[in-house]
C-alpha positions in Angstrom: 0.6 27.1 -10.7 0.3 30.5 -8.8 2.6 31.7 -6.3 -0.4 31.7 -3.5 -1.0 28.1 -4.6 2.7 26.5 -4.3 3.4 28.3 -1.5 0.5 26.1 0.0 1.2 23.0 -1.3 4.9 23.6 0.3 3.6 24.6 3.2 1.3 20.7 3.5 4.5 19.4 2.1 6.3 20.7 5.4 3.3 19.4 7.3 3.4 16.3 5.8 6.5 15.6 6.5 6.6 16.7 10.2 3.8 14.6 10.2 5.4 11.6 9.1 7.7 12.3 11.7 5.6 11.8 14.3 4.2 8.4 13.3 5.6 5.3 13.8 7.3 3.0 11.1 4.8 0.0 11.4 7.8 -2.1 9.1 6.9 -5.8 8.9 10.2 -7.2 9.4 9.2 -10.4 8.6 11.4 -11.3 5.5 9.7 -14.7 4.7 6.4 -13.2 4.5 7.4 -10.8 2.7 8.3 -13.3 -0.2 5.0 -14.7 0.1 3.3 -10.7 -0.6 6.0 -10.2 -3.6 4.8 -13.3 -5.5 1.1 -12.4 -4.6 1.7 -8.9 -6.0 3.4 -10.3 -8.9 0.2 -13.0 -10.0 -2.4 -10.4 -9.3 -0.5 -8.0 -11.5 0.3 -10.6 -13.8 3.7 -8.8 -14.7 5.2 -12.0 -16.7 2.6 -11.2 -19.2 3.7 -7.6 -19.4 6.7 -7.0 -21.9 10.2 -6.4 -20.5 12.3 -5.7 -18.8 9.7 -3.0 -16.3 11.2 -0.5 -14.2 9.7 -0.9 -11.0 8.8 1.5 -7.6 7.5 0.6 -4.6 7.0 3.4 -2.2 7.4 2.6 1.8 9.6 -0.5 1.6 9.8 -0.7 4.7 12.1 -4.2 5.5 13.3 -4.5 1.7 11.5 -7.7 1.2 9.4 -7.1 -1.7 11.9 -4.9 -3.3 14.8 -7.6 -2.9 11.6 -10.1 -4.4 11.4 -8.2 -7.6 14.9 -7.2 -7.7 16.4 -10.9 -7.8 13.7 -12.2 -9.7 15.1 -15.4 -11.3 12.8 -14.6 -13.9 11.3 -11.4 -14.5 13.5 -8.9 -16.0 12.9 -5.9 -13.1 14.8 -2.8 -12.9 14.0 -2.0 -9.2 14.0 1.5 -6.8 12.5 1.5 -3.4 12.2 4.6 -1.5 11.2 5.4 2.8 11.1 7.8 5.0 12.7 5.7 7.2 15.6 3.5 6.8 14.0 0.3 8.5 15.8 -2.3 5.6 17.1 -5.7 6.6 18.0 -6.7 3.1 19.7 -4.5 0.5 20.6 -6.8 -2.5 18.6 -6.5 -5.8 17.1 -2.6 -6.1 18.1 1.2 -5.6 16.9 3.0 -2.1 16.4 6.6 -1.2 15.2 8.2 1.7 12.6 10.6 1.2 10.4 12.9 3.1 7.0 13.5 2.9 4.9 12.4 -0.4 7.3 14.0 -2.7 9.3 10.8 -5.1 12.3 12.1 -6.3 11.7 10.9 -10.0 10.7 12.2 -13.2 7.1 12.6 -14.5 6.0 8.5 -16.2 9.3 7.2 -14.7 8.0 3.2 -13.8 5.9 1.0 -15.8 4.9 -0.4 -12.2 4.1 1.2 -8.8 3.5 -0.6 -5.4 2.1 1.0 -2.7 1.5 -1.4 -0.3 0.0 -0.8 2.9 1.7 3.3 2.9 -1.4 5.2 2.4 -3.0 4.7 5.4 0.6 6.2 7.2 1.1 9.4 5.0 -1.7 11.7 6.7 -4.5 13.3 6.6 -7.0 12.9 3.5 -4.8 15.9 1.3 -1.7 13.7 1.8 -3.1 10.9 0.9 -4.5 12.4 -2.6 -0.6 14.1 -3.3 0.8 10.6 -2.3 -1.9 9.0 -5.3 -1.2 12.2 -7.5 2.3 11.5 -7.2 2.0 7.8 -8.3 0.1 8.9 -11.3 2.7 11.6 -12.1 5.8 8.8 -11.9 3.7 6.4 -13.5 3.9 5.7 -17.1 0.7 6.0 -19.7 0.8 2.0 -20.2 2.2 1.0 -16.5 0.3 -0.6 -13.4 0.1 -0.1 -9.4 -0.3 -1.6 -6.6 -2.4 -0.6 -3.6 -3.4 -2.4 -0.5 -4.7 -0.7 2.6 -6.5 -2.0 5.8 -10.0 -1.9 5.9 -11.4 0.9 8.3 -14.3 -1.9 9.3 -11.7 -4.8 9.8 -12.6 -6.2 13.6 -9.1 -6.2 14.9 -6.9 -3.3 14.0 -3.6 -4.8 12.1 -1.1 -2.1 14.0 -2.3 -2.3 17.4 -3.7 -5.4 17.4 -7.0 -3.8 19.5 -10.3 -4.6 18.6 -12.6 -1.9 17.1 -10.2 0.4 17.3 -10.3 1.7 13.6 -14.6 1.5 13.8 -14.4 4.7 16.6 -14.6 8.4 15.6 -11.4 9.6 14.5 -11.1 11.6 18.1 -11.9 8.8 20.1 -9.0 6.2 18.9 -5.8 7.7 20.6 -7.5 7.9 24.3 -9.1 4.1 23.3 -5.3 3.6 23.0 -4.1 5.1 25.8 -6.5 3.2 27.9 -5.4 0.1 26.7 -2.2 1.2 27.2 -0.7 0.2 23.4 0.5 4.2 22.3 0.0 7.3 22.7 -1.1 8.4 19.3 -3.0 6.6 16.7 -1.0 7.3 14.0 -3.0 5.6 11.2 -5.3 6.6 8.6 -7.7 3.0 7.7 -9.8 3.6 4.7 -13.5 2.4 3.9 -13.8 0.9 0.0 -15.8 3.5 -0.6 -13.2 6.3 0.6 -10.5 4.5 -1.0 -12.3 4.1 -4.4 -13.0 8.0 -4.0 -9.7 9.1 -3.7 -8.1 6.6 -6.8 -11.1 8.6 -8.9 -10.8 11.4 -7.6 -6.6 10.8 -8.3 -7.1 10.3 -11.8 -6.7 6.4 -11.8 -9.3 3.4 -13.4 -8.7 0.9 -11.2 -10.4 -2.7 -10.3 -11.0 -4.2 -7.4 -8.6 -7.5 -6.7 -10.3 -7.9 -2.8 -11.6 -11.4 -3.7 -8.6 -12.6 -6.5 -6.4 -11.9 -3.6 -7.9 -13.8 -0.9 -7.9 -16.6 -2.7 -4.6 -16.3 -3.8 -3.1 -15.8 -0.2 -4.9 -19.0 0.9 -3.8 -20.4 -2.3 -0.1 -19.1 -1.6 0.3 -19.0 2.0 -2.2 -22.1 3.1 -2.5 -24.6 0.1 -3.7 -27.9 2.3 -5.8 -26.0 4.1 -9.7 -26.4 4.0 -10.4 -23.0 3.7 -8.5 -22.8 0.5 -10.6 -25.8 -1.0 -13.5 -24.3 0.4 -12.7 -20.3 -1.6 -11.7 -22.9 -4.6 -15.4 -23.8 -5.2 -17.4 -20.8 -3.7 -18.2 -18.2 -6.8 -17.4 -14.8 -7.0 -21.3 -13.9 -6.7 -21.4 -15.8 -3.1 -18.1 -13.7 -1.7 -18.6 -10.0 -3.7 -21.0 -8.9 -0.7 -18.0 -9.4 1.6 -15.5 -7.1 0.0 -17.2 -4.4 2.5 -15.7 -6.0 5.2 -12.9 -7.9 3.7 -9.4 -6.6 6.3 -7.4 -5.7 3.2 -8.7 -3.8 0.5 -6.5 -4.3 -3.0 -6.7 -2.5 -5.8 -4.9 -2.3 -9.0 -5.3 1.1 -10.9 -3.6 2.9 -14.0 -4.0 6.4 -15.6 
């Protein structure tokens, strides 16, 4: 790397991370529920399968629920850090925490055989610091390990962090005075992707990755709503009669490796 060329990336580095500053924390502080996502991660990765014990990241923990899921596994053999740039945790038990700032993980290169990123991406910036936060997870993640990603879909009808409708669908300059108006913030501090954008930036990262959009719908219903008739209803529809929804699905999931 040239001088010209890491004094720019430190310079977006100290962007980034004023950046982050400015936006909100978005946690979900709901512990139970975030129980419910740990055990969906842990199917649609299918880590029991994978041999053990894993060391394990997951980047923006936000409450701690996952990490504490993964970290007291009665099962899996899991080796657990977490890391935020803010300290939002309501459980501490099971895994390692550090604060961090920007994109930058304070870890060595192929440190975890799995990543989680779940529902960050969208929160780290602009499109550059959203391709150091993937080029990071590459860099910390082993040859032979697995991630995680889940990130709101920009076309989803109700936006997840404001709870306004069409929010996300509005030119980028448009969504802060949309939220003004409604009087919900003062700055739309949130990045939704399209599955086309998002499958850009993983190839564009370095990453293969596959699509999970419709494995984890069913899965949540299968998790989350087992009596319900929607789950019996996902239960017999094929793949072929739901793919042409992923577009619009409200959470696009993705696992990816180097």
């Amino acid at each position: 790397m040239t001088d010209a060329s890491q004094n720019r990336d430190e310079r977006h580095d100290a962007h980034s991370a004023s950046e982050s500053e400015r936006r909100l924390p978005h946690a979900v502080l709901d512990l139970p529920s975030r129980r419910l996502k740990g055990l969906k991660i842990e199917r649609l990765l299918d880590l029991s399968s994978r041999r053990q014990p894993l060391r394990l990241l997951e980047v923006g923990t936000g409450s701690g629920g996952i990490a504490h899921y993964f970290g007291t596994h009665p099962d899996l053999k899991l080796c657990v850090e977490a890391v935020d740039v803010q300290d939002n945790r309501l459980v501490t038990e099971g895994y390692t925490y550090q604060q961090v700032t920007g994109t930058r993980l304070p870890f060595a290169e192929s440190s975890f055989d799995v990543v989680l990123t779940n529902h960050v991406i969208e929160h780290v910036g602009d499109i550059r610091a959203q391709l150091a936060h993937l080029a990071e997870l590459r860099r910390v993640l082993r040859a032979d390990g697995i991630g995680y990603l889940a990130v709101p879909n920009r076309w989803m009808v109700v936006e997840p962090h404001y709870k306004l409708p069409f929010l996300s669908w509005l030119p980028r300059g448009w969504r802060t005075p949309y939220l003004r108006m409604m009087r919900r913030g003062n700055l739309y501090d949130c990045e939704p992707l399209e599955l086309s954008q998002l499958e850009d930036l993983l190839h564009g990262s370095g990453f293969q990755y596959r699509n999970l959009c419709l494995e984890a719908m069913r899965l949540t219903f299968e998790i989350e709503r087992p009596r319900s008739m929607a789950t019996r209803v996902l239960h017999y529809v094929p793949d072929g009669a739901l793919r042409f929804t992923c577009p619009a699905i409200p959470t696009l999931i993705y696992s990816f490796w180097r």
